[in-house]
C-alpha positions as CSV (number, residue, x, y, z in Angstrom):
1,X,-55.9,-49.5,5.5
2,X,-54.6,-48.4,2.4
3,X,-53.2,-45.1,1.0
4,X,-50.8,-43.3,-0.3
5,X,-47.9,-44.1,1.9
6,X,-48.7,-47.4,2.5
7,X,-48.5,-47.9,-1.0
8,X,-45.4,-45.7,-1.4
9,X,-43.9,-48.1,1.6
10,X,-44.7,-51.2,-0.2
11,X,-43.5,-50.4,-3.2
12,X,-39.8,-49.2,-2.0
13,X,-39.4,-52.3,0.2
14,X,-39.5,-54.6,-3.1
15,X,-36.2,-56.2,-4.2
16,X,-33.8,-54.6,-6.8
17,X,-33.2,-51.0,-7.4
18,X,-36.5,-49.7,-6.9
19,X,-37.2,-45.7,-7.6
20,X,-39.6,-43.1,-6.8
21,X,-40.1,-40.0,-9.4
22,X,-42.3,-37.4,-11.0
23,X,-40.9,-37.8,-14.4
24,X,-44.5,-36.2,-16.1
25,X,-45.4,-34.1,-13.8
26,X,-46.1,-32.9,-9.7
27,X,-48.8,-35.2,-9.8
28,X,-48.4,-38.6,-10.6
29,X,-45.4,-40.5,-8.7
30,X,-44.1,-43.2,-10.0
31,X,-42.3,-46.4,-9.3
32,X,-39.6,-48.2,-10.8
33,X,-37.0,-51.5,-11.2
34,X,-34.0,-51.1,-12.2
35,X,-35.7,-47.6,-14.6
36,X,-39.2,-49.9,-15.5
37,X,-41.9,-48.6,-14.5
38,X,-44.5,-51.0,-12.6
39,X,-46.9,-48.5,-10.5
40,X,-47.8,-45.1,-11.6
41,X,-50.4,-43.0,-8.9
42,X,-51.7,-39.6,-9.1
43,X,-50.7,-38.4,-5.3
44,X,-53.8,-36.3,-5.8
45,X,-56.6,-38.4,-7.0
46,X,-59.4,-39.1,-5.3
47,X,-60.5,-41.6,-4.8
48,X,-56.8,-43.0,-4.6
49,X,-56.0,-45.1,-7.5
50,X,-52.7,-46.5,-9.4
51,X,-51.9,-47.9,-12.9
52,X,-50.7,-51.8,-12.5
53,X,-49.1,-54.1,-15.1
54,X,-50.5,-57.3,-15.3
55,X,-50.8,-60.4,-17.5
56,X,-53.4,-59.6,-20.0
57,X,-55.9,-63.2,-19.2
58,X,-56.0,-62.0,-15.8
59,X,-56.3,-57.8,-16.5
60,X,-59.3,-58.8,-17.9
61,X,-60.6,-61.4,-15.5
62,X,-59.8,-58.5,-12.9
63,X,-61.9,-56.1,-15.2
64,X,-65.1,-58.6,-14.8
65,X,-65.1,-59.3,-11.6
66,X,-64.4,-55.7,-9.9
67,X,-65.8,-52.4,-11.3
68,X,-62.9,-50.4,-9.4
69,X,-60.8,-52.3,-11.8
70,X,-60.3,-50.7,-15.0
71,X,-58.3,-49.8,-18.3
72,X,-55.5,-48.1,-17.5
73,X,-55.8,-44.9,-19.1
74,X,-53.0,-43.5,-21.2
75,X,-51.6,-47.3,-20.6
76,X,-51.7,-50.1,-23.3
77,X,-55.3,-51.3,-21.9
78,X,-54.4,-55.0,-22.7
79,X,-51.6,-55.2,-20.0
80,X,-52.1,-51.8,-17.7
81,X,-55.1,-51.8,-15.4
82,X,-56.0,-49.1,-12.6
83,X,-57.1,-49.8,-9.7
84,X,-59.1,-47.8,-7.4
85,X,-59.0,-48.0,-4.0
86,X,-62.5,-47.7,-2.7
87,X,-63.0,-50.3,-0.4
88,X,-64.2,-52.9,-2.9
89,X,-61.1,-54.5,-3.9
90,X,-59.1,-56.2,-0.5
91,X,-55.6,-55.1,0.8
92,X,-54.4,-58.4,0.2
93,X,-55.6,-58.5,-3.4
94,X,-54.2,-55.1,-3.9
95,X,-50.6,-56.5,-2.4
96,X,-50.6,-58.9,-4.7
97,X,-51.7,-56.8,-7.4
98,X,-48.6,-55.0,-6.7
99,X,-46.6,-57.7,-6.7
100,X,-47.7,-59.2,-9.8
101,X,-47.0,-55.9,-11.7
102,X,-43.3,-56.2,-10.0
103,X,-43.0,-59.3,-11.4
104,X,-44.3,-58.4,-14.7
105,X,-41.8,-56.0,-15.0
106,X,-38.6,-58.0,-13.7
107,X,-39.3,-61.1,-15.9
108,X,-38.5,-59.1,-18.4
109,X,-35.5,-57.3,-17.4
110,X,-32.1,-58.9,-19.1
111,X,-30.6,-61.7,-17.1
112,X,-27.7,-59.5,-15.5
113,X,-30.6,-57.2,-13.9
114,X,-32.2,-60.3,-12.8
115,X,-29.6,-61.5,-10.8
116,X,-29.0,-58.7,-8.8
117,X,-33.1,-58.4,-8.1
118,X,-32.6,-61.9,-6.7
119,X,-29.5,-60.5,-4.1
């Protein structure tokens, strides 16, 4: 099943130097690598849902095929998408979800950060 804290517990076990923090506000936690975000979440939303980066071709391939798939709001729409968890997108799609936003994120870091995401 997933929520909150299995989420939260996914997120942290990622490699690099992965953060947790309300940097807005008491509401929306977010997660980082090495100070970039790639999951945002609003610990109060319901349903549960969580902003995700992702290669724009495939944001919007997600977009068609799921309607819990969205925009991100207050995101750059052509690379953030949210993702609602209301039993109509699978765990193991949402895993990877989450690991494609991680990924995202740490191609882009500079090469010294890489290297010590790969340790």
């Amino acid at each position: 099943m997933i929520d909150l804290e299995s989420i939260r517990s996914y997120c942290l076990k990622k490699g690099g130097k992965i953060t947790e923090e309300f940097p807005f506000d008491d509401e929306v936690l977010v997660f980082k690598v090495f100070g970039k975000i790639f999951l945002l979440t609003n610990i109060n939303g319901i349903p549960l849902s969580f902003n995700l980066k992702c290669d724009p071709e495939r944001a919007s391939e997600l977009r068609e095929r799921y309607a819990s798939i969205t925009p991100a709001w207050h995101m750059n729409k052509k690379m953030w998408n949210t993702v609602a968890i209301d039993g109509t997108v699978p765990e193991k799609l949402v895993h990877d979800l989450i690991d494609h936003s991680y990924e995202e994120v740490v191609r882009k870091l500079p090469k010294k950060l890489l290297d010590k995401v790969k340790k």
